[in-house]
MIDRENFI-596979 format. One record per residue (C-alpha): x, y, z; residue in one letter. Coordinates in steps of 0.05 Angstrom, whole numbers, padded with zeros to 5 digits, always signed. Example, Ala and Ser with C-alpha at 12.3 -4.5 7.8 and 13.67 -1.06 7.14 Angstrom:
2
+00246-00090+00156A
+00273-00021+00143S
REM end
This chain:
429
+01335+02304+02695X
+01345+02368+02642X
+01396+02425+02667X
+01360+02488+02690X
+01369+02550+02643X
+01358+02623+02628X
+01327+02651+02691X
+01298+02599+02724X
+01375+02565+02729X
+01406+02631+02747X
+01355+02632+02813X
+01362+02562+02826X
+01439+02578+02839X
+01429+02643+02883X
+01387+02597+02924X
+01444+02552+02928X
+01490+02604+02936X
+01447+02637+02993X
+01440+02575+03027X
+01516+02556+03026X
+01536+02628+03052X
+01485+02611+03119X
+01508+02540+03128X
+01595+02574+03127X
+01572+02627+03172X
+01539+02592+03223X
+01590+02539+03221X
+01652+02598+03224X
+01611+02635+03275X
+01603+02566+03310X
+01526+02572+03315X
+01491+02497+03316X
+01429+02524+03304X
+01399+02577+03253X
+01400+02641+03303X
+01385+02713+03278X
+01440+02758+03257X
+01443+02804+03308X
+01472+02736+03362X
+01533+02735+03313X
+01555+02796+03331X
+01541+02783+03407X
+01619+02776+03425X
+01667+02810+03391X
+01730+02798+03365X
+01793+02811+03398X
+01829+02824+03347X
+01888+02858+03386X
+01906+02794+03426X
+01902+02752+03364X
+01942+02805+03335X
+01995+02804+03389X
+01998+02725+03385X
+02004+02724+03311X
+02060+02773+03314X
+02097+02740+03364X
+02103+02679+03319X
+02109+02715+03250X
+02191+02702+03242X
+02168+02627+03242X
+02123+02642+03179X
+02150+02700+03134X
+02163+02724+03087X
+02107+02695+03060X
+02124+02669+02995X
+02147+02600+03022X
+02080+02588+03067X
+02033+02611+03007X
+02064+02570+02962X
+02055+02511+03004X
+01984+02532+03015X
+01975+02535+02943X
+02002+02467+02927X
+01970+02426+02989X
+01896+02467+02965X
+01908+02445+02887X
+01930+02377+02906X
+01875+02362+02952X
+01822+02402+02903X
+01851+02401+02835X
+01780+02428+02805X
+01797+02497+02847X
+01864+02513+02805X
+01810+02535+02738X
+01793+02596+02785X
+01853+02617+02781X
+01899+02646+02726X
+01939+02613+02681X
+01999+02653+02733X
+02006+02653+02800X
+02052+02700+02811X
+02005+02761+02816X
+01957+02714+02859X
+02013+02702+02907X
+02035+02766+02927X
+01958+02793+02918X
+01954+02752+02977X
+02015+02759+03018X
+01997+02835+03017X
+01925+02808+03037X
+01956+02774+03104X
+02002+02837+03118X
+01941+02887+03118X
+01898+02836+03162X
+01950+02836+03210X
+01967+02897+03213X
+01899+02925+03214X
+01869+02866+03259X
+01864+02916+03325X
+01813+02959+03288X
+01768+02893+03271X
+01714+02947+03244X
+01759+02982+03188X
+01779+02910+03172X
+01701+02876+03172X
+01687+02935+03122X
+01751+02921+03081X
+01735+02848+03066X
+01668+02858+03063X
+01675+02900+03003X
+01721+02848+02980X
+01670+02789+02975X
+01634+02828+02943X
+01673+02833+02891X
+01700+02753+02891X
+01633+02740+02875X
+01662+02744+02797X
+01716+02696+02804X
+01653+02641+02815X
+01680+02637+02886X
+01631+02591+02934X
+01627+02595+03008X
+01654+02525+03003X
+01725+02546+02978X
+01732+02577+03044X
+01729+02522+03081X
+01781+02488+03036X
+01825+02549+03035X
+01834+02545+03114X
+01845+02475+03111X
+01908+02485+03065X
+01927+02539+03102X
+01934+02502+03169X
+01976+02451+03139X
+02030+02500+03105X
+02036+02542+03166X
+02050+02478+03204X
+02097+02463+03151X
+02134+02529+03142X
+02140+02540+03221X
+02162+02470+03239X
+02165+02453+03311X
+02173+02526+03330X
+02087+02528+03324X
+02044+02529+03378X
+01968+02510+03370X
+01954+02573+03395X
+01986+02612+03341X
+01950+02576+03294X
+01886+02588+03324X
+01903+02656+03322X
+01906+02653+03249X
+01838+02619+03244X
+01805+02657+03287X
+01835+02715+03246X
+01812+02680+03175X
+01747+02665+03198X
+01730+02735+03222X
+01757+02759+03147X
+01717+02702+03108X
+01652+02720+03153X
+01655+02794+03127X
+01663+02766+03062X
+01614+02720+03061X
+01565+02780+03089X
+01586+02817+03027X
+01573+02764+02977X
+01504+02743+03009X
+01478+02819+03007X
+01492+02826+02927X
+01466+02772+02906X
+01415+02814+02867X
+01456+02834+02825X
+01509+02821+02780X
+01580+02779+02793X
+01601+02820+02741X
+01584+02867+02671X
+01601+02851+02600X
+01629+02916+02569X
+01650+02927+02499X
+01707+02968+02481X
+01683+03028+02433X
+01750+03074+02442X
+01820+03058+02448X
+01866+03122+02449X
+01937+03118+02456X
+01965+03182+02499X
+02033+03149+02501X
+02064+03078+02474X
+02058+03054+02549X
+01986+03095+02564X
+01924+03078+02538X
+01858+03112+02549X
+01790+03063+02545X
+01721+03075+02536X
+01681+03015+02552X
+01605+03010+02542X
+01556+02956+02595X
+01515+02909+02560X
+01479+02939+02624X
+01475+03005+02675X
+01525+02992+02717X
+01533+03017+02788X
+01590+03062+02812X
+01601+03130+02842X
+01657+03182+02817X
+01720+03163+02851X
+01720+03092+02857X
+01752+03036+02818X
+01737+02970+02789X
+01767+02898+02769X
+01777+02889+02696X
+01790+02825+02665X
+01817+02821+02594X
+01790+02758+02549X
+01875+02747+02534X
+01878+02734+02608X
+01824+02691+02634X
+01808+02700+02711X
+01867+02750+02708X
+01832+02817+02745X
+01870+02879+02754X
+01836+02949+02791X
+01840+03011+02756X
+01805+03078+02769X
+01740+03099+02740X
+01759+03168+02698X
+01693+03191+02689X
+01629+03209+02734X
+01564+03163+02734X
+01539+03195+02654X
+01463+03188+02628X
+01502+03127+02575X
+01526+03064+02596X
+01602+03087+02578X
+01662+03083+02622X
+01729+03108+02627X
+01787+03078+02647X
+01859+03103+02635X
+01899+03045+02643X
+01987+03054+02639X
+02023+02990+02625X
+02069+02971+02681X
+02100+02902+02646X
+02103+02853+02604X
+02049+02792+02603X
+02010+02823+02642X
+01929+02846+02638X
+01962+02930+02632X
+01999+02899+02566X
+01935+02866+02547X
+01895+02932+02561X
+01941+02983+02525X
+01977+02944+02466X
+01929+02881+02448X
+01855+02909+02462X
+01821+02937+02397X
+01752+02972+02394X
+01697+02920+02391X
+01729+02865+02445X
+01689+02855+02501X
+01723+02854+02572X
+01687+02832+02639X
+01683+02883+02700X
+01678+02869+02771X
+01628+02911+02819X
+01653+02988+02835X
+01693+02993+02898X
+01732+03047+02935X
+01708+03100+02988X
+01740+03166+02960X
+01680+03192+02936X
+01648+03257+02953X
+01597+03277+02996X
+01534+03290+02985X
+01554+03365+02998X
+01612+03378+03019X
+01632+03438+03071X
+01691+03438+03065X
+01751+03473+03012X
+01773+03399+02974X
+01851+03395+02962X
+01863+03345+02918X
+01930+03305+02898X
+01949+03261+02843X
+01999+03230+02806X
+02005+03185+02749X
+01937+03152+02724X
+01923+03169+02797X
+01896+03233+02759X
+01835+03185+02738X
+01794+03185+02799X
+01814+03253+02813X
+01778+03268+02742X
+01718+03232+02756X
+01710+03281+02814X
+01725+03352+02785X
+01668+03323+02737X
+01625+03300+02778X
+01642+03372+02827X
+01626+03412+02752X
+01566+03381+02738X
+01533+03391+02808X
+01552+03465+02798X
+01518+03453+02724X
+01595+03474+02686X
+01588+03417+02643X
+01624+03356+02652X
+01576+03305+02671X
+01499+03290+02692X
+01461+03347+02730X
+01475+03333+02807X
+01452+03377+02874X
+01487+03443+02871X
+01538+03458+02919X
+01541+03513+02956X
+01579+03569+02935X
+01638+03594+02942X
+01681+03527+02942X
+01750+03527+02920X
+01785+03461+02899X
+01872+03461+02900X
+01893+03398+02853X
+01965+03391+02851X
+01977+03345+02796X
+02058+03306+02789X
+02089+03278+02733X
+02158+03264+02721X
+02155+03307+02655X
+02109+03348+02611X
+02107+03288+02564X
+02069+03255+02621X
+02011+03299+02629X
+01969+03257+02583X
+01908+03295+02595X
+01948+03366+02598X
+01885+03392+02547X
+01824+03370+02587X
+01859+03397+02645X
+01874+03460+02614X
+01802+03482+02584X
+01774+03452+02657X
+01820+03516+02695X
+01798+03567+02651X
+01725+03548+02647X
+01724+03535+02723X
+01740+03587+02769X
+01734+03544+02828X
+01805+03503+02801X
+01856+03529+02811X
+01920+03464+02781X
+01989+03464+02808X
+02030+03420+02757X
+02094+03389+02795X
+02145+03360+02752X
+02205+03315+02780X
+02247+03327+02722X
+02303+03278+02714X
+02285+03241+02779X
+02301+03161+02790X
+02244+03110+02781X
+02197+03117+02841X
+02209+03192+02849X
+02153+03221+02872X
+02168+03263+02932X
+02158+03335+02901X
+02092+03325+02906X
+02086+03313+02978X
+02133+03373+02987X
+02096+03425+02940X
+02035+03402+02979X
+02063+03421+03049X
+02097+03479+03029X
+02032+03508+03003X
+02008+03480+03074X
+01942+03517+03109X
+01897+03451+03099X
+01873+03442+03161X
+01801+03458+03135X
+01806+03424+03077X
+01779+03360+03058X
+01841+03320+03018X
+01833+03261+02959X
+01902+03232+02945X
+01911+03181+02889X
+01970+03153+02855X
+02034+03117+02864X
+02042+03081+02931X
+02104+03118+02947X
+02072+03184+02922X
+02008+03164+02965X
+02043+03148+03025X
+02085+03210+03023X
+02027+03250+03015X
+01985+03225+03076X
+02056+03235+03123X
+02061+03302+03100X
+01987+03327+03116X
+01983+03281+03171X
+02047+03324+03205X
+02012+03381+03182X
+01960+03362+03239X
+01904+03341+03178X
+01859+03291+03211X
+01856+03229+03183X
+01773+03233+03175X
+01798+03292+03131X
+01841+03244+03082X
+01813+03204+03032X
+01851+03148+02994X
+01841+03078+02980X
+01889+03028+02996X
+01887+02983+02940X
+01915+02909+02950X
+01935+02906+02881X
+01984+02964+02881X
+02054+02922+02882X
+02074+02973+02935X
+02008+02979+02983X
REM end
């Protein structure tokens, strides 16, 4: 029997692909039988008791790294053809997913925010060739290291709780990889500019093979051909444009790693792999509201991929022509940096302000500050206060990003009125 190819192959494996994400979600939703949707969601999840069980029982099992490195090495020994979908190191894989476990459980008594969270994120596994099947095995080898890691301390309840919790996190993901299985896992881009701003900052423009789906604000999972099935997020710096050419401004953070790859080894010409767009701070379709807008870092990406998108809706320039907005609309953008030297995009900034009324660019340097400093910004931004009308973007370090959000929030902001994405890759998030 001849392998399938080209296009008749590719569907032959959706179909598989389809059919395994029915068979895992009946079985996780424990349905026998092949009921419509709308009888999975007919009881829903308590999240908040499985929430209070799991935490109860959480000194047995953290910190984490001991009970997902167990998990790891029962899954690899039991399944050694799983380890190729992984990279070559595990280290970024293991605290990816220790950081994963914190913000279910954490987040588990809002089961809705966290149903949207991972469904987004299977989604996006759909690139790492991930198969409703690995599930399955995943839960299996977790079971056994949290037996391990608790010893006889563990109750069957607790673990329960942590299925029950898995399962309701794999089903949302499985929901998201099942609805996109139109389109790509991933894009092929090539490189076609590589501009270093600074020895550790590099600035990429990277063209699809084909159009490629996104919305100003959001980020993406880039995987550099140096580091196979090694995927890193970093912001999209530029508004959807008429060409298939993307931005992404990409600061390396140390050494080994797929931001080393990116800024010192990537040449024009290499081709890199993308994962599907993610992220909800985007815009609206017209917004009411007076935007203030925070940023530090490459945090100012995203932040730029709005002012253009914001310019070219009022047709300044700066991107594809969108619905005007309604004028008058002002937009505050307080922008920190530990120096001058680390406004890398000081110029585009600059001719944006005077060609743009609406801007109006507060630059806050933390001169001579300690690694991690990022604090000014929080307190230029509530001692300018008055943004209770406003609608707010915030982007950047985790420490500049949490700072941020507990200033505005004290400054009685509501949280509808905050937008930020909580990135699991972000060592601090």
């Amino acid at each position: 029997m001849h392998a399938f190819t080209g296009t008749v192959g590719n569907e032959y494996h959706a179909l598989l692909a389809r059919h395994d994400a029915m068979r895992l979600r009946r079985r996780m939703l424990g349905q026998d039988r092949a009921p419509g949707p709308d009888l999975a969601r007919a009881v829903p999840y308590d999240g908040a008791a499985d929430q209070r069980l799991i935490v109860r029982h959480l000194p047995l099992v953290t910190p984490f790294d001991e009970l997902i490195g167990r998990l790891y090495d029962e899954m690899f020994a039991r399944w050694p053809s799983l380890r190729r979908l992984f990279p070559a190191s595990m280290e970024f894989q293991r605290s990816h997913l220790a950081r994963a476990f914190r913000y279910l459980i954490e987040n588990l008594d809002r089961p809705d925010e966290v149903a949207a969270f991972f469904t987004r994120l299977g989604r996006d596994h759909r690139k790492l060739g991930v198969r409703p099947v690995h599930y399955e095995t995943f839960e299996a080898a977790l079971c056994v290291a949290l037996r391990k890691s608790a010893g006889p301390g563990w109750s069957e309840a607790a673990e329960q709780a942590w299925v029950r919790m898995l399962r309701f996190a794999v089903a949302a993901m499985v929901d998201g990889a099942e609805a996109t299985l139109a389109e790509p896992a991933y894009w092929r881009g090539t490189v076609v500019g590589h501009e270093l701003r600074r020895p550790d900052l590099a600035v990429l423009r990277v063209r699809t093979d084909e159009p490629y789906p996104y919305r100003a604000g959001q980020y993406a999972a880039v995987e550099s051909p140096l580091l196979p099935q090694a995927w890193r997020q970093y912001s999209l710096a530029c508004a959807p444009r008429p060409v298939r050419e993307l931005e992404f401004h990409v600061r390396q953070t140390g050494a080994g790693g797929v931001s080393e790859a990116l800024v010192a080894h990537t040449r024009v010409g290499d081709t890199l792999r993308l994962g599907p767009a993610q992220g909800t701070m985007t815009l609206d379709d017209d917004p009411a509201r007076e935007l203030l807008m925070v940023a530090g870092g490459t945090g100012w990406a995203p932040v730029k991929a709005l002012l253009e998108e914001l310019a070219g809706r009022r047709g300044g320039g700066g991107g594809p022509t969108l619905p005007a907005v309604r004028e008058p609309r002002g937009v505050q953008l307080f922008l920190g940096a530990r120096s001058r030297d680390e406004l890398y995009d000081a110029r585009v900034l600059a001719r944006w302000a005077e060609r743009h009324r609406w801007l109006h660019v507060v630059p806050v340097l933390d001169e001579g500050a300690g690694a991690g400093g990022r604090g000014p910004v929080a307190e230029a931004v509530a001692r300018r206060g008055g943004w209770a009308g406003h609608l707010a973007f915030v982007s950047g370090p985790p420490a500049m990003v949490g700072a941020t959000l507990a200033r505005l929030t004290a400054a009685g902001l509501p949280a509808g009125q905050v937008r930020y994405d909580p990135v699991l890759d972000s060592p601090a998030a």
